[in-house]
C-alpha positions as CSV (number, residue, x, y, z in Angstrom):
1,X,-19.3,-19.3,15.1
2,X,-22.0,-17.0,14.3
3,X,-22.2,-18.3,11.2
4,X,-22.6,-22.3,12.2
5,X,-25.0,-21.3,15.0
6,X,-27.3,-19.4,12.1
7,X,-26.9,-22.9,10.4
8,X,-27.7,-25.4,12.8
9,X,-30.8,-23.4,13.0
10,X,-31.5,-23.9,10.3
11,X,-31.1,-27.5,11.2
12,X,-33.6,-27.0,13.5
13,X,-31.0,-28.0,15.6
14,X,-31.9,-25.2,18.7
15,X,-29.8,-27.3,21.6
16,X,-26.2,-26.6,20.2
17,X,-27.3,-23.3,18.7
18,X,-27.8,-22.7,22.0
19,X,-24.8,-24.0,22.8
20,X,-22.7,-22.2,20.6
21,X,-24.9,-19.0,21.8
22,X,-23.3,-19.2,25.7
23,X,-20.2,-19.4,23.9
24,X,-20.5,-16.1,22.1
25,X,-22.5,-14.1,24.4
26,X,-22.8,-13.5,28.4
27,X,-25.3,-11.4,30.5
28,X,-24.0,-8.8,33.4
29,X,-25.4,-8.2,36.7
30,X,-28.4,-6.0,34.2
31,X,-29.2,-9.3,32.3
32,X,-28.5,-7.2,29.2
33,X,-26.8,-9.3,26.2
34,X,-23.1,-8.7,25.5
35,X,-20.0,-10.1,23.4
36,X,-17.5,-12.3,25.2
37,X,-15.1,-11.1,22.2
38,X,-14.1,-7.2,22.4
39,X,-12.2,-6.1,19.3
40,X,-9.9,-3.1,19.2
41,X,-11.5,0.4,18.6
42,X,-11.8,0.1,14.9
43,X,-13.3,-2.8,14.9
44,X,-15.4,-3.1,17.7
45,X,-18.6,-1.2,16.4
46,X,-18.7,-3.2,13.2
47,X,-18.4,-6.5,14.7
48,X,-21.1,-5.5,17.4
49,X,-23.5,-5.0,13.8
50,X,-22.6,-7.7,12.4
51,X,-23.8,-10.3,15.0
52,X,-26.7,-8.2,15.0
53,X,-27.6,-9.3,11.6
54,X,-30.6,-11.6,11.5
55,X,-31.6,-12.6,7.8
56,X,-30.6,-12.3,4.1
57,X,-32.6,-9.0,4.0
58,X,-30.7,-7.4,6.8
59,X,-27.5,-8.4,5.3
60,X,-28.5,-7.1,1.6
61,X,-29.4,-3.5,3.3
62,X,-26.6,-3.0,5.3
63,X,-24.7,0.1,4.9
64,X,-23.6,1.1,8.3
65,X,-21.2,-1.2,8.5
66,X,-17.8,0.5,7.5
67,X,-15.0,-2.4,7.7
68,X,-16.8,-4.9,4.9
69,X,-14.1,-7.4,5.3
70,X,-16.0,-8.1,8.4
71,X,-19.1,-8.3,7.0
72,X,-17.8,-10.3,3.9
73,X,-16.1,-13.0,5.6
74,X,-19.3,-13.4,7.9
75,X,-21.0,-14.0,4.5
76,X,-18.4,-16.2,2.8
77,X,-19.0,-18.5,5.9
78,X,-22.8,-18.7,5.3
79,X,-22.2,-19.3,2.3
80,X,-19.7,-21.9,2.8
81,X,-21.2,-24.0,5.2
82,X,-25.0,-23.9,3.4
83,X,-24.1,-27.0,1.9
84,X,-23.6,-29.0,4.9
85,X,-25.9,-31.1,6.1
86,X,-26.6,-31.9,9.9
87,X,-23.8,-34.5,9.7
88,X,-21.3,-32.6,8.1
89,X,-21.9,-29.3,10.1
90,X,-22.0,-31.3,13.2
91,X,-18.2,-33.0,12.7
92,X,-16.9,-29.7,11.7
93,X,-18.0,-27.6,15.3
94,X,-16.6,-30.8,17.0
95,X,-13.0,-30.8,15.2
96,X,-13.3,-26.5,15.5
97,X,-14.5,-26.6,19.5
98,X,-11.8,-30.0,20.0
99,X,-9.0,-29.1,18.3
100,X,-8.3,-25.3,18.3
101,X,-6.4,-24.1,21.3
102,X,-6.1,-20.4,22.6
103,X,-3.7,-19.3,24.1
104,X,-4.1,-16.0,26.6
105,X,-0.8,-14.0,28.2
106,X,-2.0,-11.7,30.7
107,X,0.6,-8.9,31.7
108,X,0.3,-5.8,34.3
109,X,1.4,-3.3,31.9
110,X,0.8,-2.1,28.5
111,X,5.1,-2.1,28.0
112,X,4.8,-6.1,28.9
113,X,2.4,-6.9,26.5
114,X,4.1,-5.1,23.7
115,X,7.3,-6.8,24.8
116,X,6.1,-9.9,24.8
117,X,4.4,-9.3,21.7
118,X,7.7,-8.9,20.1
119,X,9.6,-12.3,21.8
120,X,7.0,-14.1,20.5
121,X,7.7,-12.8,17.1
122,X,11.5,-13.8,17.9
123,X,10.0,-17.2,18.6
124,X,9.1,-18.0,15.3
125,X,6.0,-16.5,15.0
126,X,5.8,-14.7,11.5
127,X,4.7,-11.1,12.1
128,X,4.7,-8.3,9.4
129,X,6.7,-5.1,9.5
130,X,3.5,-2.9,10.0
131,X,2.9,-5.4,12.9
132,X,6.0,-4.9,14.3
133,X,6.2,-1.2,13.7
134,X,3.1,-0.8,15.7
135,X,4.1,-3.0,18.5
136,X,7.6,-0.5,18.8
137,X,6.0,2.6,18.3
138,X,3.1,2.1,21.0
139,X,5.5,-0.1,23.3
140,X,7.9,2.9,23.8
141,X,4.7,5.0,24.0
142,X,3.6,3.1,27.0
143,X,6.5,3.5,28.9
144,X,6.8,7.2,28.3
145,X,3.6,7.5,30.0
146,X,-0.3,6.9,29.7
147,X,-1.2,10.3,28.4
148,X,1.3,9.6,25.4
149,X,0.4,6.6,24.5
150,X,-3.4,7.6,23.8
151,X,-2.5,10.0,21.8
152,X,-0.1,8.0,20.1
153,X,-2.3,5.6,19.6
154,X,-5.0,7.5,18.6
155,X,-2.5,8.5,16.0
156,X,-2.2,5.1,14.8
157,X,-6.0,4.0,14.1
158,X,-5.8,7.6,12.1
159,X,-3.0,5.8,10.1
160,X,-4.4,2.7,9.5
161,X,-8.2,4.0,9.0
162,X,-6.4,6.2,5.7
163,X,-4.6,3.0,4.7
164,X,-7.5,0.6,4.6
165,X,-7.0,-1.9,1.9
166,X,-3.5,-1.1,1.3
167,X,-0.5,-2.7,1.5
168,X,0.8,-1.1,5.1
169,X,4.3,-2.7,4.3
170,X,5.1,-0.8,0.8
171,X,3.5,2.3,2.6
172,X,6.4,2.0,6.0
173,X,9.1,1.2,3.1
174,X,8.1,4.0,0.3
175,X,8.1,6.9,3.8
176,X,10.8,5.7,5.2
177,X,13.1,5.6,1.8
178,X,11.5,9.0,0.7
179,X,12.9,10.6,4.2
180,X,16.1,9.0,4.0
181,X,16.7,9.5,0.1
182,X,17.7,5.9,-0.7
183,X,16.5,2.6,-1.3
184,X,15.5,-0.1,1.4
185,X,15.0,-3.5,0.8
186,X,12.1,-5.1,2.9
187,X,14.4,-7.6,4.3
188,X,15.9,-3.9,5.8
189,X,12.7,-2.3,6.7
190,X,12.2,-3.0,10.3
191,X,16.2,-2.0,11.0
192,X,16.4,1.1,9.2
193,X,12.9,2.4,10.9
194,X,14.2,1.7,14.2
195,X,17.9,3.0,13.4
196,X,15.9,6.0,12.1
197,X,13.6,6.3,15.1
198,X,16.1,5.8,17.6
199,X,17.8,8.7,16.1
200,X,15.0,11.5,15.8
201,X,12.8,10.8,18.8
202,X,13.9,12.5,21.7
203,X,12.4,10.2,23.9
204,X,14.1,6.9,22.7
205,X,16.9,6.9,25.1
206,X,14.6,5.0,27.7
207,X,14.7,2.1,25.3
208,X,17.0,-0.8,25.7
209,X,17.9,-0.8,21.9
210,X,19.2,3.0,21.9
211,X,23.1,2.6,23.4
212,X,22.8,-0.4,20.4
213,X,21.5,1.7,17.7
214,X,23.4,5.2,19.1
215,X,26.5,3.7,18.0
216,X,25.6,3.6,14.3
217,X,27.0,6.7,12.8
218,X,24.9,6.4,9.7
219,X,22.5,9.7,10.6
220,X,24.8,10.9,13.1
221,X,25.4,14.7,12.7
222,X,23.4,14.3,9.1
223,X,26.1,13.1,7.0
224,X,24.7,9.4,5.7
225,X,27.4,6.9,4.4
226,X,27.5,5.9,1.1
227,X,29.3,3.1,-0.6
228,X,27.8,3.4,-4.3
229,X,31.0,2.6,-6.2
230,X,28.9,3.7,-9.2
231,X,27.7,6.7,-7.8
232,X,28.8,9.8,-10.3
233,X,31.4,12.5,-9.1
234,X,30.0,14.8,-11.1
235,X,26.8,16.2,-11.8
236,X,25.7,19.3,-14.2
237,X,25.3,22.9,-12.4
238,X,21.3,23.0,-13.4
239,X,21.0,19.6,-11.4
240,X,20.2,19.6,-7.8
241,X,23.0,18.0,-5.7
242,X,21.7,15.1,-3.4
243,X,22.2,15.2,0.2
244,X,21.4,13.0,2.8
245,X,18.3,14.2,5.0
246,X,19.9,16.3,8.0
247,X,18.7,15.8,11.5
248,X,18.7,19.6,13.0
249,X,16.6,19.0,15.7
250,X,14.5,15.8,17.4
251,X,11.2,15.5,17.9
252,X,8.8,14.1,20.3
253,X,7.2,10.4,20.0
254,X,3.9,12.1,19.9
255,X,5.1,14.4,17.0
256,X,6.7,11.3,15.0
257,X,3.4,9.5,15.5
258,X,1.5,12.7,14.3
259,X,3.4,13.1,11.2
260,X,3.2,9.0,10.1
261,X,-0.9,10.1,10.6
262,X,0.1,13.1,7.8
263,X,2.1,10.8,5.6
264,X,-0.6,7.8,6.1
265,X,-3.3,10.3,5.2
266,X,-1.6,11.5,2.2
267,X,-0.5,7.9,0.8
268,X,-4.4,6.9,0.9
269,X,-5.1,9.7,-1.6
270,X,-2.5,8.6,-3.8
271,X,-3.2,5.3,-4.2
272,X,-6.9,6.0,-3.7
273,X,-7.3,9.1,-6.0
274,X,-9.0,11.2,-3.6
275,X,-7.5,14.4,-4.2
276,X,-10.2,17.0,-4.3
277,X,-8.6,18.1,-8.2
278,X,-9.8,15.5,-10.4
279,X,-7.1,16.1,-13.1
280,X,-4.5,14.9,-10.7
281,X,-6.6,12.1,-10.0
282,X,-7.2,11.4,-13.7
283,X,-3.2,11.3,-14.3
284,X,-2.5,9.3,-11.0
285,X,-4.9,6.8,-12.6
286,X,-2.6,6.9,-15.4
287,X,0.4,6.7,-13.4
288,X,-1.2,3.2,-11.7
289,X,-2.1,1.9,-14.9
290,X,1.5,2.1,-16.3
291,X,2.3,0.3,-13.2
292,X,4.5,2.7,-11.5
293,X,4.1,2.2,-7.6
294,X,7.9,3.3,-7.6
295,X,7.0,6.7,-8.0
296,X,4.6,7.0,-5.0
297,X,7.8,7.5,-2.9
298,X,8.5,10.8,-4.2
299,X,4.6,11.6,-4.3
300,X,4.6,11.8,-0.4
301,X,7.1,14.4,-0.4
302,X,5.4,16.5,-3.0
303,X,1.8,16.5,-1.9
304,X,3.0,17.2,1.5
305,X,4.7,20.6,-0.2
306,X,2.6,23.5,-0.7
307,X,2.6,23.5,-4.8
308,X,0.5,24.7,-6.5
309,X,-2.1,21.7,-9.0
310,X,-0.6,23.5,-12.0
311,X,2.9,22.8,-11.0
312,X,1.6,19.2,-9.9
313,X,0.0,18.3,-12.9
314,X,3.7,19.2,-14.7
315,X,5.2,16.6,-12.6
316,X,2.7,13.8,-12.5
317,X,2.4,14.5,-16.6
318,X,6.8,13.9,-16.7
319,X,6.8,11.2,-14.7
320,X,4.2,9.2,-17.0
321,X,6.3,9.9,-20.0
322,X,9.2,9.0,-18.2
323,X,7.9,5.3,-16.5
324,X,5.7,4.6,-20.0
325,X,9.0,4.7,-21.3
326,X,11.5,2.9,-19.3
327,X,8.4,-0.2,-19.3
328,X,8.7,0.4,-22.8
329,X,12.4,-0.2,-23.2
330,X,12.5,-2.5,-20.3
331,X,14.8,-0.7,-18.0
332,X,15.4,-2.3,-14.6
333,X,12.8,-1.4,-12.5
334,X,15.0,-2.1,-9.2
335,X,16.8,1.5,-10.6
336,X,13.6,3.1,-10.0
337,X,13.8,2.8,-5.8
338,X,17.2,4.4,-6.3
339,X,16.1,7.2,-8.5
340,X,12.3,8.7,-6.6
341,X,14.2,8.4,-3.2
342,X,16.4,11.1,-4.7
343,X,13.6,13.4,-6.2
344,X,12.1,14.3,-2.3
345,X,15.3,16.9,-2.4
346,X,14.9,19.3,-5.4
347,X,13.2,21.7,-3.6
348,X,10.2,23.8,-4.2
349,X,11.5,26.5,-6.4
350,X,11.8,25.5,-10.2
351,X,10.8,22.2,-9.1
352,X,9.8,21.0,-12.7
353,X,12.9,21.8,-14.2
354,X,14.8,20.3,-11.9
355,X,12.7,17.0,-11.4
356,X,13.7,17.0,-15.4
357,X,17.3,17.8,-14.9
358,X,17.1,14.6,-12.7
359,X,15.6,12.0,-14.6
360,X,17.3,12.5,-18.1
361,X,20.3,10.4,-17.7
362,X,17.6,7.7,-16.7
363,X,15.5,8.4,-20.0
364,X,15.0,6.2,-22.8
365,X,15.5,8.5,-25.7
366,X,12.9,9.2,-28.9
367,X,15.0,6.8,-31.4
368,X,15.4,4.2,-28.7
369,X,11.8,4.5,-27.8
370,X,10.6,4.2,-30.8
371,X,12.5,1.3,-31.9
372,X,11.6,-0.6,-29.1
373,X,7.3,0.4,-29.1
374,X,7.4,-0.9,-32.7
375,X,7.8,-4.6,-31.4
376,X,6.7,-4.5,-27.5
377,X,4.4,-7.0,-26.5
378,X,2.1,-5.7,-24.4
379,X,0.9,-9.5,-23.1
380,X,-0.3,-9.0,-19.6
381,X,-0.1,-5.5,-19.8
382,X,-3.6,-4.0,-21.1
383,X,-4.0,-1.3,-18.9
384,X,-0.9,0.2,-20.6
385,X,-1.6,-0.6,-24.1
386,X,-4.9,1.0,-23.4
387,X,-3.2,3.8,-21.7
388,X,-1.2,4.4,-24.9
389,X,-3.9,4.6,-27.3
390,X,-6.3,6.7,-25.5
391,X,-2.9,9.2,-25.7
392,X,-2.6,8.1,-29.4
393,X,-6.5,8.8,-29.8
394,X,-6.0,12.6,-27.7
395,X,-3.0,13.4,-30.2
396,X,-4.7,12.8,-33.3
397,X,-7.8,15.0,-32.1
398,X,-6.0,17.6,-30.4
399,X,-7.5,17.5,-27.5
400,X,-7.4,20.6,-25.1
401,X,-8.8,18.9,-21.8
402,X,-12.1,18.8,-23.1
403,X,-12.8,14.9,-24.1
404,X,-12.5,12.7,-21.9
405,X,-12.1,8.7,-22.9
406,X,-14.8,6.0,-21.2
407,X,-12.7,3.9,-18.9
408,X,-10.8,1.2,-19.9
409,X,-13.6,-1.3,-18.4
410,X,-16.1,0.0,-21.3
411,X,-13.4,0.5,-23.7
412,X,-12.5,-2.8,-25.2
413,X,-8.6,-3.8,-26.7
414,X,-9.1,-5.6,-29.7
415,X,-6.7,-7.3,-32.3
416,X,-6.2,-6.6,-35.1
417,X,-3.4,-8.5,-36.3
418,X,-3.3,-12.4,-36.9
419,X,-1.3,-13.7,-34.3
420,X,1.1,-15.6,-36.9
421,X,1.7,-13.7,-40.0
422,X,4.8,-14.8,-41.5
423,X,4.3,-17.9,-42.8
424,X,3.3,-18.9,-46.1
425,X,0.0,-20.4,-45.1
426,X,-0.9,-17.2,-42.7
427,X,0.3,-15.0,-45.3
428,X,-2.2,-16.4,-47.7
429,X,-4.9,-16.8,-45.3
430,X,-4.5,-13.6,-43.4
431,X,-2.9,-11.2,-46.4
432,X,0.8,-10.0,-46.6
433,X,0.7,-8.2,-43.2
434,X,4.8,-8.7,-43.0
435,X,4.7,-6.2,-46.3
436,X,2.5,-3.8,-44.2
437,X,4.0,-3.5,-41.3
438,X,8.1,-3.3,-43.1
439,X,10.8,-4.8,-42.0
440,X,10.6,-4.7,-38.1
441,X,6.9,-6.4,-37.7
442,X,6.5,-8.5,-35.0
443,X,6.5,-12.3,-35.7
């Protein structure tokens, strides 16, 4: 709206800019200007600036603003509607004032609202997991009492402030599968975190869905059920034996809420490479240009250890051999949410060797590797070719940490072989590349 009323300026067009004006802003009792629309806490600051905004130059200059979604999709609009004439722009604000409906539930109590938040969900109204998680988690919150649910909430902006731009959903999934050491569909999500909640909390039992939940036994007295026909019966001494995550003692809601901040806080730094060690940074870039988003399950559990970067650096190094080459071989990446879940329970002590011990019967071997490199097409998948080649380039100069490649932005891929080279006519306009390459060139 802010964005049409800057237009129909303009348009010289003052009487519905005006118009559009009373519809944005009112006066109090002080005749001071304020927003009819209040955002949340997050929020609320940056929109505030952004309707502050009064030309190109203070848009260009802005750096205050910290959400630049908001400020982005204030400038898409301008941009979007600078074509319109008077006509056009006109029709438009009729259709959007005429035809848009809001709808406004008022309820006494915070509890209501996040009940009826969640009905309307049931009604057919597509929410997210995160959304839904949120709604739960500050819902039982409010009905514990007011002082809990400000902290909890409070907790909550922390979590979504160090997930910014990030997919919320494969962050609830990846914690919740790394706690309970198998994999969870996102079909599952919203179950499992309540069946899980329902069971730690220790103040879930004034919710209506505990005597549901309480008599699944799946967490009861820490023993989880498995019905992995394929599971193996026997494992080697030096290999850690899995266990299902044991439930000694509940927590409080404000505790739970407190460590989803920890975990939120620590899967921003992963998928942000924000670590204050820039080698582990350097090698989580790797990791997320092999594509391995798998793996960030079991990286919750170990940056929330106390390890050492040494030790770290071990890991993240292993687990880049190991995902460059299952995508190599093209092993089933579904395995992979099966196999990190597992990892969070090797324990600290001769953690490398054991994350090793772990991942072997999942590892492509050197002949089988190699077979399989020498024709894999790397088609849609440059940030691993180029991945390869800078470790190809570090090999051949025996590099000792101190070169460092330009990124793969100012590093170009380039071909070098003819796309066709084995027919006669390629052959004798490109050269006998089939004779170059032997026997198991590419075709």
């Amino acid at each position: 709206m802010e964005a049409i009323k800057d237009r129909f300026v303009e348009l010289d067009k003052k009487e519905i800019a005006n118009e559009i004006d009373a519809s944005l802003y009112c006066q109090g009792i002080d005749r001071n200007k304020q927003n009819k629309i209040v955002l949340g806490d997050l929020d609320e600051p940056d929109y505030s600036k952004v309707l502050e905004l009064k030309n190109e130059t203070d848009i260009n200059t802005e750096s205050e603003i910290k959400n630049k979604r908001l400020l982005n999709a204030y400038i898409e609009f301008k941009k979007w509607i600078s074509v319109f004439d008077y006509d056009q722009l006109n029709e438009y604000w009729f259709k959007l004032i005429n035809n848009t409906i809001v709808v406004r539930l008022d309820t006494e109590k915070a509890k209501d609202a996040y009940k009826l938040f969640e009905t309307i969900n049931n009604r057919g109204l597509k929410l997210s997991p995160t959304d839904i998680i949120k709604n739960f988690l500050l819902g039982h919150a409010s009905a514990v009492d007011e002082k809990t649910l400000k902290k909890v909430r409070g907790y909550w902006k922390s979590v979504i402030v160090s997930l910014d731009g990030i997919e919320t959903d494969n962050f609830f999934r990846q914690y919740l599968m790394g706690i309970l050491q198998r994999k969870i569909t996102v079909s599952k999500l919203i179950f499992e975190f309540k069946k899980y909640y329902l069971t730690t909390v220790k103040e879930s039992n004034i919710l209506p869905e505990y005597k549901l939940y309480n008599n699944f036994e799946e967490y009861q007295n820490g023993d989880e059920i498995h019905s992995d026909e394929n599971e193996e019966s026997e494992s080697s001494s030096d290999e850690q034996k899995i266990v299902s995550p044991k439930i000694t003692k509940k927590i409080s809601i404000i505790e739970f809420a407190k460590s989803l901040k920890k975990a939120a806080d620590i899967y921003g730094k992963i998928i942000n490479r924000t670590f204050d060690n820039k080698n582990i940074n350097k090698h989580l870039y790797n990791l997320h240009r092999i594509s391995s988003t798998p793996a960030y399950t079991f990286f919750l559990s170990l940056f929330q250890q106390n390890i050492d970067d040494k030790t770290v650096m071990k890991i993240l190094i292993l687990i880049e051999t190991f995902m460059l080459r299952r995508h190599i071989c093209e092993y089933r990446t579904g395995e992979l949410d099966d196999i990190f879940p597992k990892l969070t329970n090797v324990g600290k002590d001769n953690i490398v060797n054991k994350i090793k011990n772990q991942l072997k019967k999942h590892f492509p071997g050197n002949e089988v590797f190699g077979e399989k490199l020498a024709n894999h097409s790397f088609k849609g998948n440059a940030d691993r070719a180029k991945y390869l080649l800078e470790q190809f380039e570090y090999d051949l100069i025996a590099d000792q940490g101190e070169y460092v490649i330009n990124s793969g932005n100012e590093v170009h891929l380039e071909h070098i072989i003819p796309k066709t080279i084995k027919t006669k006519k390629a052959q004798k306009e490109y050269g006998d590349w089939v004779s170059y390459l032997g026997d198991n060139c590419p075709s």
